[in-house]
Backbone as JSON Lines, residues from 0, in Angstrom:
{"i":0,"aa":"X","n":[126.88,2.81,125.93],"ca":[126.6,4.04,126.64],"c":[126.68,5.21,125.66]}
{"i":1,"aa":"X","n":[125.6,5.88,125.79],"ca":[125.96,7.38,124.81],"c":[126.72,8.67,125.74]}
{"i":2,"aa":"X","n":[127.71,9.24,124.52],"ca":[128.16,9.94,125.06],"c":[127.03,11.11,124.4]}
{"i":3,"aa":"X","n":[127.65,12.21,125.51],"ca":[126.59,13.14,125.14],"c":[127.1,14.27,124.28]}
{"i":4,"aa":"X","n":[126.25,15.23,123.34],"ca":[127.25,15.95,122.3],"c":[128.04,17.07,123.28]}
{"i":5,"aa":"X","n":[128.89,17.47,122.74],"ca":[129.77,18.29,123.09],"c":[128.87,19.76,122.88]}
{"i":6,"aa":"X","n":[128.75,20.37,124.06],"ca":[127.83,21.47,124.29],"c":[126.32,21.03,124.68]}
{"i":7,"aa":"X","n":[126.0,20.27,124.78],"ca":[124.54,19.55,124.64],"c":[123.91,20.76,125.59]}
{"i":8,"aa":"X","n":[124.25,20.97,127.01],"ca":[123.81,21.52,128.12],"c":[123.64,23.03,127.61]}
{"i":9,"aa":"X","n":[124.61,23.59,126.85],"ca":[124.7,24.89,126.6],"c":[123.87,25.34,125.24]}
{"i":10,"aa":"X","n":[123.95,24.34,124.37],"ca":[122.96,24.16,123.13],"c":[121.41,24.93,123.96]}
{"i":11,"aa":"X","n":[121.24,23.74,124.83],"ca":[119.63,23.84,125.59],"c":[119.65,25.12,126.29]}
{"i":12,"aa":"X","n":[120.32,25.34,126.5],"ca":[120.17,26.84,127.68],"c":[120.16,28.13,126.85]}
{"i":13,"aa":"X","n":[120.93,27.74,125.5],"ca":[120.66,28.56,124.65],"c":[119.58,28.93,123.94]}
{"i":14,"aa":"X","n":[119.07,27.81,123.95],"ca":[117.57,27.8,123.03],"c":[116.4,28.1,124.04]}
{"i":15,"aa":"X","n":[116.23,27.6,125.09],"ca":[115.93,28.29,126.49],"c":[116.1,29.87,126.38]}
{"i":16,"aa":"X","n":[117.35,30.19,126.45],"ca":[116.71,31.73,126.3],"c":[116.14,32.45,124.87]}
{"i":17,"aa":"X","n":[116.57,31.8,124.19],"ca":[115.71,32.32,122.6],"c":[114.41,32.12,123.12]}
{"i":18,"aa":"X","n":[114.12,30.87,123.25],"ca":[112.17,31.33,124.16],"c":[111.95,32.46,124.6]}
{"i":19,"aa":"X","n":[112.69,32.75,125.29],"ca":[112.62,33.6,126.63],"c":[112.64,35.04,125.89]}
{"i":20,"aa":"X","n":[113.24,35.22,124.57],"ca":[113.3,36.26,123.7],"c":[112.37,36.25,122.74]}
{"i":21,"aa":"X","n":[111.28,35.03,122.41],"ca":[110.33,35.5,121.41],"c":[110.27,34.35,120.05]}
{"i":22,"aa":"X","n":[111.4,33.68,120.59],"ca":[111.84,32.49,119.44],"c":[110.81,31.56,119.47]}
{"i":23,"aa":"X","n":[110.21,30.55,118.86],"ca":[109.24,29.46,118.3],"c":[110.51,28.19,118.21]}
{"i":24,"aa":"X","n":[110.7,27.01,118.83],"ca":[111.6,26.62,119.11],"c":[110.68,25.1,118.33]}
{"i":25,"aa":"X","n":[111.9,24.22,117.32],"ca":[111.09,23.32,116.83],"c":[112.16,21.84,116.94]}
{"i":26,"aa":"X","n":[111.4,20.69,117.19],"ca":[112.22,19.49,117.04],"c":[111.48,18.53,115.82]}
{"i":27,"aa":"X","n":[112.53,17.93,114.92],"ca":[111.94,16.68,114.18],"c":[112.92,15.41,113.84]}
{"i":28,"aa":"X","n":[112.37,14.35,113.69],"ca":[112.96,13.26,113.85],"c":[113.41,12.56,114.72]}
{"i":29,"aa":"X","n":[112.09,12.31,115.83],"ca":[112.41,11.93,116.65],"c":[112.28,10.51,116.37]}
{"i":30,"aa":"X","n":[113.01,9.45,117.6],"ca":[112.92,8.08,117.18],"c":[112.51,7.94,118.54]}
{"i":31,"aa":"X","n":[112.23,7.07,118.92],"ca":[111.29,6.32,120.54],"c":[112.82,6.55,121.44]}
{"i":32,"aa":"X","n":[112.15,8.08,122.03],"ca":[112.87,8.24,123.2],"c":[114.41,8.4,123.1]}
{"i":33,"aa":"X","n":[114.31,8.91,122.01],"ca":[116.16,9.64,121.22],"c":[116.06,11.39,121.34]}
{"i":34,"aa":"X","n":[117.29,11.47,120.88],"ca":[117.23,12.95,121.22],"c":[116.96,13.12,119.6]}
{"i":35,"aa":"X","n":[116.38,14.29,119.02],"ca":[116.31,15.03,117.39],"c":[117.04,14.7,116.59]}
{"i":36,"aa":"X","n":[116.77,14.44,115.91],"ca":[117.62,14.6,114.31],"c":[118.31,16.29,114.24]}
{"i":37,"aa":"X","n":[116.96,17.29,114.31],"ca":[117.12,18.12,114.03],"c":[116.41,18.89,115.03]}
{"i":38,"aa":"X","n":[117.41,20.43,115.21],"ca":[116.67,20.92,116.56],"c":[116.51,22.49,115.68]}
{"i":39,"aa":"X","n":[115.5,23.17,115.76],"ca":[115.19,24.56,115.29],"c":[115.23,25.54,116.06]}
{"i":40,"aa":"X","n":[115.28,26.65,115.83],"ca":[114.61,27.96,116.13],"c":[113.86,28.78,115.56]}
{"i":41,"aa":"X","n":[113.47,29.75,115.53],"ca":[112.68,31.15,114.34],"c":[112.59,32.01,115.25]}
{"i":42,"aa":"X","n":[112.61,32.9,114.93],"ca":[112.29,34.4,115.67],"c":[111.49,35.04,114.04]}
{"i":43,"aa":"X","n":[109.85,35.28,113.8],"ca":[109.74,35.85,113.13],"c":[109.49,37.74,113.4]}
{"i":44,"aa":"X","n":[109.97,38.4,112.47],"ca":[110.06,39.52,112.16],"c":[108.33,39.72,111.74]}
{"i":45,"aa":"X","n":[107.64,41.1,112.35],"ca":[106.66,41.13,111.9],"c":[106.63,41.64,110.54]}
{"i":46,"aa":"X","n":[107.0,41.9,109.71],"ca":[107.33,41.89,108.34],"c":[107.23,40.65,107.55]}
{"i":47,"aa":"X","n":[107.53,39.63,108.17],"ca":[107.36,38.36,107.72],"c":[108.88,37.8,107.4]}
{"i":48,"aa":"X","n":[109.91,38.35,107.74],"ca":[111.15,37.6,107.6],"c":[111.41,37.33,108.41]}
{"i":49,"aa":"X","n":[112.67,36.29,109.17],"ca":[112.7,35.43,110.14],"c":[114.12,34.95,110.01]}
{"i":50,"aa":"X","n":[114.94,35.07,111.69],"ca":[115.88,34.61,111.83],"c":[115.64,33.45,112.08]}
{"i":51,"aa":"X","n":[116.5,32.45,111.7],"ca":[116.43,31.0,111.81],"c":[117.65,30.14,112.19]}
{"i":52,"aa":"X","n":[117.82,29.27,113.4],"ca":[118.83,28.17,113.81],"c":[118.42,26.78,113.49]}
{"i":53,"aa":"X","n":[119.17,26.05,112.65],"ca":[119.45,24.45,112.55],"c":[120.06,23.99,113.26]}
{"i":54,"aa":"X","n":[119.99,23.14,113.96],"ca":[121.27,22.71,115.01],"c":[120.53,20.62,114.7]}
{"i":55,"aa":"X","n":[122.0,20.53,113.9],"ca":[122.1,18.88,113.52],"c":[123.57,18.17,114.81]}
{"i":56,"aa":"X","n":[123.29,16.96,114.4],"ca":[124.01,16.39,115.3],"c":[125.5,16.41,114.84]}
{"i":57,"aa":"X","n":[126.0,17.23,113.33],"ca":[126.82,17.12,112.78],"c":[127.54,18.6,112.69]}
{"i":58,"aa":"X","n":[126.64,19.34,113.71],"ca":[126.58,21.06,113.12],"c":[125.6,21.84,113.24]}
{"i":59,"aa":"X","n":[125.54,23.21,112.98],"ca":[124.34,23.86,112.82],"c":[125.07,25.21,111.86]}
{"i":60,"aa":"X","n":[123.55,25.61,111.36],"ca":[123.73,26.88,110.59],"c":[122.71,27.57,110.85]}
{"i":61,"aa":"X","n":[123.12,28.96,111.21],"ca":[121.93,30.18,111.18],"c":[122.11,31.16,110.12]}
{"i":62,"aa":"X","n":[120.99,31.49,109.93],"ca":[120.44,32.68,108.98],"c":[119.66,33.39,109.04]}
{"i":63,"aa":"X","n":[119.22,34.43,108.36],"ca":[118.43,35.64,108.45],"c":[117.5,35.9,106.88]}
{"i":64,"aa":"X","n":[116.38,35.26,106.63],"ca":[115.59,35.2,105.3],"c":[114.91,36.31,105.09]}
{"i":65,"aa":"X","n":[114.27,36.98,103.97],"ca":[113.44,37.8,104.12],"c":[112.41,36.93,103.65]}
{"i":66,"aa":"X","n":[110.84,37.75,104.24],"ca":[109.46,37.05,103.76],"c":[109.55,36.15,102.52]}
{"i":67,"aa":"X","n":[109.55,34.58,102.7],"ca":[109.4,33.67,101.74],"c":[108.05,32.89,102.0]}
{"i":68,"aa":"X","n":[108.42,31.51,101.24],"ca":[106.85,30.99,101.71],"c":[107.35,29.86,102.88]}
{"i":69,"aa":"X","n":[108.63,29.6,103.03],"ca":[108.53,28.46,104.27],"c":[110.39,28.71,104.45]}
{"i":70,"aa":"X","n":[110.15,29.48,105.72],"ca":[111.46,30.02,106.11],"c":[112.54,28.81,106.3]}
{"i":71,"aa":"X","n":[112.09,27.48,106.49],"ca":[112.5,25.84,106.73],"c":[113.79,25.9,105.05]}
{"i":72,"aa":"X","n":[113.03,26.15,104.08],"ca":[114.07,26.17,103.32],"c":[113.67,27.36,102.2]}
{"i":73,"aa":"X","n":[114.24,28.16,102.93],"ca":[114.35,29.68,102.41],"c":[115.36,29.5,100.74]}
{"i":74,"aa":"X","n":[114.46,30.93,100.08],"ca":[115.1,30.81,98.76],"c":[116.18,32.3,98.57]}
{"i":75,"aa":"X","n":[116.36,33.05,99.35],"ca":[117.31,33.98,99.65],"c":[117.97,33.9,101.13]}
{"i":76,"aa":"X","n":[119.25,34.58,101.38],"ca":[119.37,34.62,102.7],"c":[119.94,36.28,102.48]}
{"i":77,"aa":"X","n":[120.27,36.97,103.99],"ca":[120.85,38.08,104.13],"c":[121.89,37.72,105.05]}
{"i":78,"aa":"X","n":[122.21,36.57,105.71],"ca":[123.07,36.94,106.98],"c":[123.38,35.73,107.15]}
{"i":79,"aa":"X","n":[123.95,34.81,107.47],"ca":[123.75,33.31,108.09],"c":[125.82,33.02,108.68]}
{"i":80,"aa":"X","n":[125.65,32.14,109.28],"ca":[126.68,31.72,110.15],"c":[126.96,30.0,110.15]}
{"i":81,"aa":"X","n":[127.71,29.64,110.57],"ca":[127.83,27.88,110.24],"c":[129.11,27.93,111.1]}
{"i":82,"aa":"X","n":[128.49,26.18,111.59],"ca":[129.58,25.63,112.27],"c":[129.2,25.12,113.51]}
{"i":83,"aa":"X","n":[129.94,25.04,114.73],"ca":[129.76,23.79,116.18],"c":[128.14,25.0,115.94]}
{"i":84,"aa":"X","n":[127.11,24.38,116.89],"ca":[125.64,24.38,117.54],"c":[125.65,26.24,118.3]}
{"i":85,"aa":"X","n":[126.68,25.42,119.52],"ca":[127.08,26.62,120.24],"c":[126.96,27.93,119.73]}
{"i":86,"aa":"X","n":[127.99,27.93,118.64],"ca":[128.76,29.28,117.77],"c":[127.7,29.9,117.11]}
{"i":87,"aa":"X","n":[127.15,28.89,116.24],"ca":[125.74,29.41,115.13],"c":[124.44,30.09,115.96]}
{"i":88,"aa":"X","n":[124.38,29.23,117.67],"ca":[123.39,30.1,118.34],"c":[123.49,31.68,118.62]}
{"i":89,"aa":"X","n":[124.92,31.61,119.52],"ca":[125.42,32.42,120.13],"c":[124.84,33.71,118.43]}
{"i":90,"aa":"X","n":[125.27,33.43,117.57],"ca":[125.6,34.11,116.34],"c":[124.53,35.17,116.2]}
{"i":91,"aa":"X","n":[123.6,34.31,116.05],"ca":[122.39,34.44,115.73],"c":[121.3,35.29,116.51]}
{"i":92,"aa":"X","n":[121.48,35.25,117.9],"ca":[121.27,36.13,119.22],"c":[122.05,37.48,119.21]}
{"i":93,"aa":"X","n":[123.14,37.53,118.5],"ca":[123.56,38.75,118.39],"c":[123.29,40.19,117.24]}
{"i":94,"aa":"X","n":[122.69,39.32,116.47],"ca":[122.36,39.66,115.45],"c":[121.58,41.33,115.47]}
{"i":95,"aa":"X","n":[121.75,42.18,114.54],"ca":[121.03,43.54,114.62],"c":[119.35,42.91,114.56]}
{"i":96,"aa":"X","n":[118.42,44.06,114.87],"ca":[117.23,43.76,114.87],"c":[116.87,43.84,113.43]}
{"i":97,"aa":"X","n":[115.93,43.14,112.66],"ca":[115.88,43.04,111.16],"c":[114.99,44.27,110.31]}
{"i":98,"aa":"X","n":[115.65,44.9,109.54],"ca":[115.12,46.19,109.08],"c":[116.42,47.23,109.81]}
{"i":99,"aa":"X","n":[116.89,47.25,110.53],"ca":[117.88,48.3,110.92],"c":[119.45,47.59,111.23]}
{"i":100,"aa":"X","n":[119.69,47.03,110.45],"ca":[121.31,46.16,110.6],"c":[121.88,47.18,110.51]}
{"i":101,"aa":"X","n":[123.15,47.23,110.75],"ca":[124.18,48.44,110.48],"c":[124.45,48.57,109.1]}
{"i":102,"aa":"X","n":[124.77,46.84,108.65],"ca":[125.5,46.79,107.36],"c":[124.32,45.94,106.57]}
{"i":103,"aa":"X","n":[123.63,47.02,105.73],"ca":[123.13,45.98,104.71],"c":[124.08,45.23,103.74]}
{"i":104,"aa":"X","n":[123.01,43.76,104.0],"ca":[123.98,42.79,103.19],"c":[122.84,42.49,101.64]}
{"i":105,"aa":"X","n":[123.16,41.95,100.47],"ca":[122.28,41.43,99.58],"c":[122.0,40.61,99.88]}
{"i":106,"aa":"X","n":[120.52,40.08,98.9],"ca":[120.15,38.72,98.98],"c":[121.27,37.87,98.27]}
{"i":107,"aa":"X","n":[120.96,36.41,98.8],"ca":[122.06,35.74,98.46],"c":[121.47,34.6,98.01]}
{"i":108,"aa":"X","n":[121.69,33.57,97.54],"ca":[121.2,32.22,97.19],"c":[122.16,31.53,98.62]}
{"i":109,"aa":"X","n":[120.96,30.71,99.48],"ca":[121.26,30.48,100.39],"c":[122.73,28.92,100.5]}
{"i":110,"aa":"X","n":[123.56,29.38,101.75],"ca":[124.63,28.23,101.24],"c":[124.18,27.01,101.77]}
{"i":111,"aa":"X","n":[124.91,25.88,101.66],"ca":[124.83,24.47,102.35],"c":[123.94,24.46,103.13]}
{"i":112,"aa":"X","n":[122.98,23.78,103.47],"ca":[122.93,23.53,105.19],"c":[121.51,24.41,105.28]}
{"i":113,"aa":"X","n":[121.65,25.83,104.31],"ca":[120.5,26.48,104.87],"c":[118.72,25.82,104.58]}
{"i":114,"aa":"X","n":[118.45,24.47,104.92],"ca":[117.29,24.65,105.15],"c":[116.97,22.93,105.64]}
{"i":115,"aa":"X","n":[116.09,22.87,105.78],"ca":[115.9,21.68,106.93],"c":[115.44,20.31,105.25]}
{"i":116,"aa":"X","n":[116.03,19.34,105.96],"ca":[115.85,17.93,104.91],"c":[114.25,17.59,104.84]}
{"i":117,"aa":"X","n":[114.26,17.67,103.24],"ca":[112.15,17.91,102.9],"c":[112.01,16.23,104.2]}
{"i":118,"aa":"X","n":[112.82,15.37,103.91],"ca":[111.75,14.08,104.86],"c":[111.07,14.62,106.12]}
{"i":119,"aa":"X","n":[112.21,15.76,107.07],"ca":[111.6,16.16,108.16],"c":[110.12,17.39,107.83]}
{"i":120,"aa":"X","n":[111.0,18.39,107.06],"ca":[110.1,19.15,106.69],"c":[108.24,18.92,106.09]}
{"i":121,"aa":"X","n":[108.28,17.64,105.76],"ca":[106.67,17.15,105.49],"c":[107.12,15.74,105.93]}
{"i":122,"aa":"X","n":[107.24,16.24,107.39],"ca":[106.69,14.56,107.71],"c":[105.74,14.48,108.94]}
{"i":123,"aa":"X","n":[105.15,13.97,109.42],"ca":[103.45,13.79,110.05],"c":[103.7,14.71,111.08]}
{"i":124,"aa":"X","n":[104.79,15.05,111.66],"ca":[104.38,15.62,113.6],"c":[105.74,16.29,113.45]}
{"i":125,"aa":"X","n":[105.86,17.23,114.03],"ca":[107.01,18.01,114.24],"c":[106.36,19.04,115.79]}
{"i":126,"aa":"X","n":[107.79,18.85,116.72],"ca":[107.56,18.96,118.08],"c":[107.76,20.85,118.0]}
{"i":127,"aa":"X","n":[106.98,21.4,118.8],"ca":[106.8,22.98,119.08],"c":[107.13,23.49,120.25]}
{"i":128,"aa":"X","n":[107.65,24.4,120.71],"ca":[107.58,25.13,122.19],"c":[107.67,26.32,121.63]}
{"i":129,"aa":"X","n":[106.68,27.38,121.41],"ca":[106.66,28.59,121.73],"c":[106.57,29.56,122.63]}
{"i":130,"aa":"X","n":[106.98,30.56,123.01],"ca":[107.15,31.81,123.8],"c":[106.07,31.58,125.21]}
{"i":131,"aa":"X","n":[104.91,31.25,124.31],"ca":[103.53,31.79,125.36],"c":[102.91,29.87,126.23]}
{"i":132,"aa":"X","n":[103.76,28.99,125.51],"ca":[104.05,27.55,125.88],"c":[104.99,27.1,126.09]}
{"i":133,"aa":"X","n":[105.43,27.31,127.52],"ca":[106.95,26.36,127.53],"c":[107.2,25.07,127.72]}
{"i":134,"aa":"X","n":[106.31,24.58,127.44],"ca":[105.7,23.13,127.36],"c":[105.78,22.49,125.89]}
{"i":135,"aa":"X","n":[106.72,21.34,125.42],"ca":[106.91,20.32,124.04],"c":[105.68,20.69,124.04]}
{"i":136,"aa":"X","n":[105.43,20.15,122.53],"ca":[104.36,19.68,122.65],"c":[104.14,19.17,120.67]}
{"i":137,"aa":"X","n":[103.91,18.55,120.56],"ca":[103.55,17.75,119.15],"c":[102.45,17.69,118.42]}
{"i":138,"aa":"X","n":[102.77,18.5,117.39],"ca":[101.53,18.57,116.58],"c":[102.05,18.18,115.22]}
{"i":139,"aa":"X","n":[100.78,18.19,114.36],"ca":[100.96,17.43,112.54],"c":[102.1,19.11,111.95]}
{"i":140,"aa":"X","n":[102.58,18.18,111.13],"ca":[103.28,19.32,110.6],"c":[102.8,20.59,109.78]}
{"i":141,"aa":"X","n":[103.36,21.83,110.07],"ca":[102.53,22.94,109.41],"c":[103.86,23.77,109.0]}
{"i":142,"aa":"X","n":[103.59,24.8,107.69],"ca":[104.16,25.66,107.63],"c":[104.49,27.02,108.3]}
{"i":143,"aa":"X","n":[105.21,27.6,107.93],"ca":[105.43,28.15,108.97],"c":[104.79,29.81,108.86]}
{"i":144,"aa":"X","n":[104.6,30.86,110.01],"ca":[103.53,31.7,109.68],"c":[103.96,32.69,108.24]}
{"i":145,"aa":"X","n":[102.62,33.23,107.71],"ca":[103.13,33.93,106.4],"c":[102.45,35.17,106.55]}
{"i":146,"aa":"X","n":[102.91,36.32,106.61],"ca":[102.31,37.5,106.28],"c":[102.43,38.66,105.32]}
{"i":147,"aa":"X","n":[101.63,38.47,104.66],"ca":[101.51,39.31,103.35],"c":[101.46,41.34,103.84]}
C-alpha cells in the first residue's frame, strides 16, 4: 500500500492556486500511472525572469532567476528557499513582485537543488497545465519561453 507524501493534498491546492495566479505548472517523470518524479511551477516575469518551484519527492526548492536561456536550470539566482514542498511553495507565493522587491539581493551562483535533473529536462514529453488550460496535458519537451 502507498502511503501518501506528507502534505500531498496541500502541495496540490497550492499549485492549484499558483494557476489561478498566472503560474505554468509542469510534471516529468512519469512512470505508468505513478505520481512525478518531479512537480514544477514558473510564473514568468514579462522581462523574461521567472519565479520557479521544484517540488521532488525528497523536497523542494524555489527561486527567483533573472532572464536566462532555460529557467529549468538557471545560471544565477536572486532569491530561492529550500526544504518540505509545502514551505518552498508557500515561500515563493509570497514573494515581492519582480523588479520592485524591497530588498535587492545579488546575483548568486545558484545552490543545490536549483534546477531540474538534464534526464527530465530533455526527455521526450513533459506534462503542462497553464493558466488559460486547466486541463494536464502532454506535450514533447520544450524550453521554456525567452524574451529578448
Amino acid at each position: 500500500m502507498d502511503v501518501p507524501q506528507v502534505g500531498d493534498i496541500e502541495i496540490r491546492l497550492l499549485l492549484d492556486k499558483m494557476t489561478r495566479r498566472g503560474w505554468t505548472l509542469y510534471e516529468w517523470g512519469h512512470s505508468s500511472g505513478s505520481e512525478p518524479e518531479v512537480r514544477g511551477a514558473a510564473f514568468f516575469w514579462d522581462d523574461g525572469a521567472a519565479d520557479v518551484v521544484l517540488v521532488r519527492r525528497t523536497g523542494a526548492v524555489a527561486y527567483r532567476t533573472p532572464p536566462c536561456r532555460d529557467v529549468f536550470v538557471p545560471e544565477f539566482v536572486t532569491e530561492w528557499d529550500s526544504g518540505v514542498p509545502v514551505h518552498a511553495l508557500r515561500a515563493a507565493l509570497t514573494w515581492d513582485e519582480y523588479g520592485k522587491e524591497r530588498v535587492q539581493r545579488p546575483l548568486v551562483t545558484p545552490p543545490p537543488g536549483c534546477a531540474l535533473p538534464p534526464a527530465f529536462r530533455h526527455g521526450l514529453t513533459e506534462s503542462v497545465r497553464t493558466p488559460n488550460n486547466p486541463n494536464l496535458v502532454i506535450r514533447p519537451a520544450m524550453r521554456t519561453p525567452h524574451r529578448h
